[in-house]
C-alpha positions as CSV (number, residue, x, y, z in Angstrom):
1,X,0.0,0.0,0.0
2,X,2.3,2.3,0.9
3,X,4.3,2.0,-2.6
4,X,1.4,2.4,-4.3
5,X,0.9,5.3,-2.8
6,X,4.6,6.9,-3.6
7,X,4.2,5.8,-7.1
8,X,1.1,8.0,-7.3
9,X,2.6,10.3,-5.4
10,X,5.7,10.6,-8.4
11,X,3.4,10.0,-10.6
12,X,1.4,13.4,-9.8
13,X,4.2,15.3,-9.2
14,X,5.6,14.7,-12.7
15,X,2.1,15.9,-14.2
16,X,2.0,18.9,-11.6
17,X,5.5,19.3,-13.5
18,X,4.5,19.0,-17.2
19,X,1.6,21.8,-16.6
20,X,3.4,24.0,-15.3
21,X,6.2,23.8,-18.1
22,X,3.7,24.3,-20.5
23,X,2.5,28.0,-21.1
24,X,-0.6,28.9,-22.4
25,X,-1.2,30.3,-25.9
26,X,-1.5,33.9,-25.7
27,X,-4.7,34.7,-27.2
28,X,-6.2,38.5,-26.8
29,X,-4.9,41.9,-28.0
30,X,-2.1,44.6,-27.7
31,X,-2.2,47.8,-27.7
32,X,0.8,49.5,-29.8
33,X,2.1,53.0,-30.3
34,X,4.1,54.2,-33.2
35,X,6.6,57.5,-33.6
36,X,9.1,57.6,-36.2
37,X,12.1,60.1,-36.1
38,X,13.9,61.2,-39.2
39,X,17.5,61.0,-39.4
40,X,18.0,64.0,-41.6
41,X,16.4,66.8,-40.2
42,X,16.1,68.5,-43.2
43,X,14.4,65.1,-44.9
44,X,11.1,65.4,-42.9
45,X,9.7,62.4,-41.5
46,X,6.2,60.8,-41.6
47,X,6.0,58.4,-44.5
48,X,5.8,55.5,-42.4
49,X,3.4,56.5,-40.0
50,X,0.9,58.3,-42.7
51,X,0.5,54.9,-43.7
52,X,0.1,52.8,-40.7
53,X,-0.5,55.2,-38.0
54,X,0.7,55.9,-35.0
55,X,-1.3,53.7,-33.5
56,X,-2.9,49.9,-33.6
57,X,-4.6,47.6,-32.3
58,X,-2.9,43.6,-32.6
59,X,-5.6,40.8,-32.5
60,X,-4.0,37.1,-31.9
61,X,-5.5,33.6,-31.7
62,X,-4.1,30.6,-33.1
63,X,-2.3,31.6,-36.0
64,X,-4.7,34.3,-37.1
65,X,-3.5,38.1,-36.6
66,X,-5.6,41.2,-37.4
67,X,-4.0,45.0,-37.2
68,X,-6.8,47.5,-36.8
69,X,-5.0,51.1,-37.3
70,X,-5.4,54.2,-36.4
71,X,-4.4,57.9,-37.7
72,X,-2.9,56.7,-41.0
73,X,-4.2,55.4,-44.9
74,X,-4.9,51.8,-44.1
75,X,-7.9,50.5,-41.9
76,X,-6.6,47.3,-41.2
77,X,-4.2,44.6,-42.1
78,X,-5.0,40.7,-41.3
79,X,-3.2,37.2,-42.1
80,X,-5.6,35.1,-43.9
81,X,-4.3,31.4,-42.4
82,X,-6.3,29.7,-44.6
83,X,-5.3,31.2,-47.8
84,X,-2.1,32.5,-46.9
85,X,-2.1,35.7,-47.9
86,X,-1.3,39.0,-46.1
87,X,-4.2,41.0,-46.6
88,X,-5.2,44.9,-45.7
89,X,-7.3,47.7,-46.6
90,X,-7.2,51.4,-46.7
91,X,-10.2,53.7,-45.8
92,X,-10.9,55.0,-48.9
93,X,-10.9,51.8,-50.8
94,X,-13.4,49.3,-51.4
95,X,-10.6,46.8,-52.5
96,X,-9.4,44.2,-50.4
97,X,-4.8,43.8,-51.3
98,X,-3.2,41.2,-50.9
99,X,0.6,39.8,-50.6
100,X,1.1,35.7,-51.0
101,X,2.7,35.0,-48.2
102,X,4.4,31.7,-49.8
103,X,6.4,34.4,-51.6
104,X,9.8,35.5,-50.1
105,X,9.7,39.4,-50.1
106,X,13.4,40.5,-48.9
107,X,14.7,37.7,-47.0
108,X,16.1,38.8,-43.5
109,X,18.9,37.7,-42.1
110,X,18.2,36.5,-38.7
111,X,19.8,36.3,-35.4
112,X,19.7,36.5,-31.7
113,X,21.5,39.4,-29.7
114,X,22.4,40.3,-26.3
115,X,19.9,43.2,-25.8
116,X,17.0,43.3,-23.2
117,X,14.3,45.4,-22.2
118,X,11.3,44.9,-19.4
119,X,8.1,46.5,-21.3
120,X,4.8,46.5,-19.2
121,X,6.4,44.0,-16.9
122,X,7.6,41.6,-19.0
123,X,11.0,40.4,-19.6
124,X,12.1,40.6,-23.0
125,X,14.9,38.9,-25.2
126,X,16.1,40.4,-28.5
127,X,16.5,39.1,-32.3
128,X,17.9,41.2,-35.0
129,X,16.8,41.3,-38.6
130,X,18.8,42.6,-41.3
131,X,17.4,43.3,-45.1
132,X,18.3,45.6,-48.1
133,X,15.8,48.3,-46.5
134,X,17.5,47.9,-43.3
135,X,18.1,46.9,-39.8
136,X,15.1,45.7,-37.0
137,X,15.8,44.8,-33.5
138,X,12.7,42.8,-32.3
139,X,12.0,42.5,-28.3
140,X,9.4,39.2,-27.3
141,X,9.0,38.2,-24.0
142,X,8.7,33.9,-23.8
143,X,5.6,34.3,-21.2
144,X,3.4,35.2,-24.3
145,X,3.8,32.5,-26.1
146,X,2.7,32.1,-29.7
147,X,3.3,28.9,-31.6
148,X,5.8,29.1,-34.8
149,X,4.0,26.0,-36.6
150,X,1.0,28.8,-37.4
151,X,3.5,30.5,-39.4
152,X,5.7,28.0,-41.2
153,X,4.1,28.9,-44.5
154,X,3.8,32.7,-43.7
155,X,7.5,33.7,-46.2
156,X,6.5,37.1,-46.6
157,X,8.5,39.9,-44.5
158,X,10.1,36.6,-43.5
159,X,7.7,36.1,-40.4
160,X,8.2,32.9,-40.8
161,X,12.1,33.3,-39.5
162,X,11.1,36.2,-37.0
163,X,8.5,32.8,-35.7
164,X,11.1,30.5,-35.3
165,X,13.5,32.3,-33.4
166,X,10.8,33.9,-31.0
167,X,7.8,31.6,-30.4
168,X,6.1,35.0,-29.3
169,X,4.7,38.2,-30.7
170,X,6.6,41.2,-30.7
171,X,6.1,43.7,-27.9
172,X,8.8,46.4,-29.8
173,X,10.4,46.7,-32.8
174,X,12.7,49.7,-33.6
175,X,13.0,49.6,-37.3
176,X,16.3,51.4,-38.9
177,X,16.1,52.5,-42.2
178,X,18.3,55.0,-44.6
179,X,16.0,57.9,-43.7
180,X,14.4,57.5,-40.1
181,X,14.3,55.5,-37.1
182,X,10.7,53.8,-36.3
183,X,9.6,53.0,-32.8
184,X,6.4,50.6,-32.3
185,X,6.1,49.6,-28.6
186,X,3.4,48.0,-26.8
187,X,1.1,49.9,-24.3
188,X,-1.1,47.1,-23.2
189,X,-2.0,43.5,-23.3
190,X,-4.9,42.0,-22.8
191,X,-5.7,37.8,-22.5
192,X,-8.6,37.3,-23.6
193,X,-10.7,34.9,-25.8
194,X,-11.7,36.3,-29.2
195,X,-14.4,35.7,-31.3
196,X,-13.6,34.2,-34.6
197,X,-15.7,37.2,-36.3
198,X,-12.8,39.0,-36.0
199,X,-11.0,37.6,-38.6
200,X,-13.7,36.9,-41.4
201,X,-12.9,39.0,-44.3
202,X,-15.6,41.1,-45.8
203,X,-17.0,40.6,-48.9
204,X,-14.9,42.5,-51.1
205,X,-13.2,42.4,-54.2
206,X,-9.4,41.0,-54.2
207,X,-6.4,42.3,-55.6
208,X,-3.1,40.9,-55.4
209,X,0.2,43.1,-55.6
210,X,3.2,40.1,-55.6
């Protein structure tokens, strides 16, 4: 009797074990904030952020993403997993754009670097991603975790690579380019469960631009 019980004991304390080692999905939204700073003074800046914004709003559930923006030309940006395409929309179009994603659009060179950062709490680790455009250093924190096997086909922007190495979204990215340095940081998250609603496409005409 009393080595049955210690076997169950073990036995329970390896499953207490497992559970805990395996973090939750991150499904819910963040919050981002955008500023981008020219490097010429004389340049002007803004070219980024009349586009996108200076602000958005990330929705995340299993391998689905939706970008509403704010502030800028597009409305919103969304990864159609089933399709694999990159799709958005601007405000004053009634055209839905899209990217295949199975096509490479300037593969990044990818690694890992020593920087950190904390960012509402949460400890973050760094990657580096270097392209013809130009240099991003990408801060994730492993506590959101966001499985790469969603993205395995997703070539485009190579967020397939930036997948691998983080297993996370993003949280910041400080994006360097020949003109001006971009800044997108995250100002809150929120777990929650989503309804899939959020990521039905409307019923609009297509246009692809790769």
């Amino acid at each position: 009797m009393r080595s049955y019980t210690l076997h169950l004991f073990f036995y329970l304390l390896i499953v207490a074990h497992s559970a805990m080692g395996q973090r939750k999905e991150f499904e819910g939204t963040i919050e981002f904030s955008t500023k981008e700073v020219a490097k010429d003074t004389l340049a002007g800046t803004g070219a980024y952020t009349s586009t996108f914004g200076t602000s958005y709003t990330t929705y995340l559930k299993k391998g689905s993403y939706k970008q509403v923006l704010e502030h800028g030309t597009l409305e919103w940006i969304m990864y159609d997993k089933y399709a694999n395409r990159y799709c958005f929309k601007a405000h004053d179009r009634d055209t839905i754009y899209f990217l295949d994603c199975s096509k490479e659009t300037g593969r990044s060179a990818i690694g890992r670097i020593d920087a950190q950062a904390t960012i509402l709490g949460y400890k973050c680790r760094a990657i580096e991603m270097k392209d013809e455009e130009g240099t991003q250093t990408v801060f994730y924190s492993p506590k959101l975790r966001m499985s790469k096997k969603y993205f395995t086909r997703h070539k485009c922007m190579s967020f397939d690579l930036m997948s691998e190495y983080c297993n996370a979204p993003y949280l910041k990215i400080i994006a360097e380019t020949g003109s001006s340095t971009i800044i997108t940081e995250a100002k809150k998250v929120t777990r929650k469960k989503l309804d899939d609603n959020i990521f039905a496409l409307p019923d609009l005409p297509y246009k692809q631009l790769n």
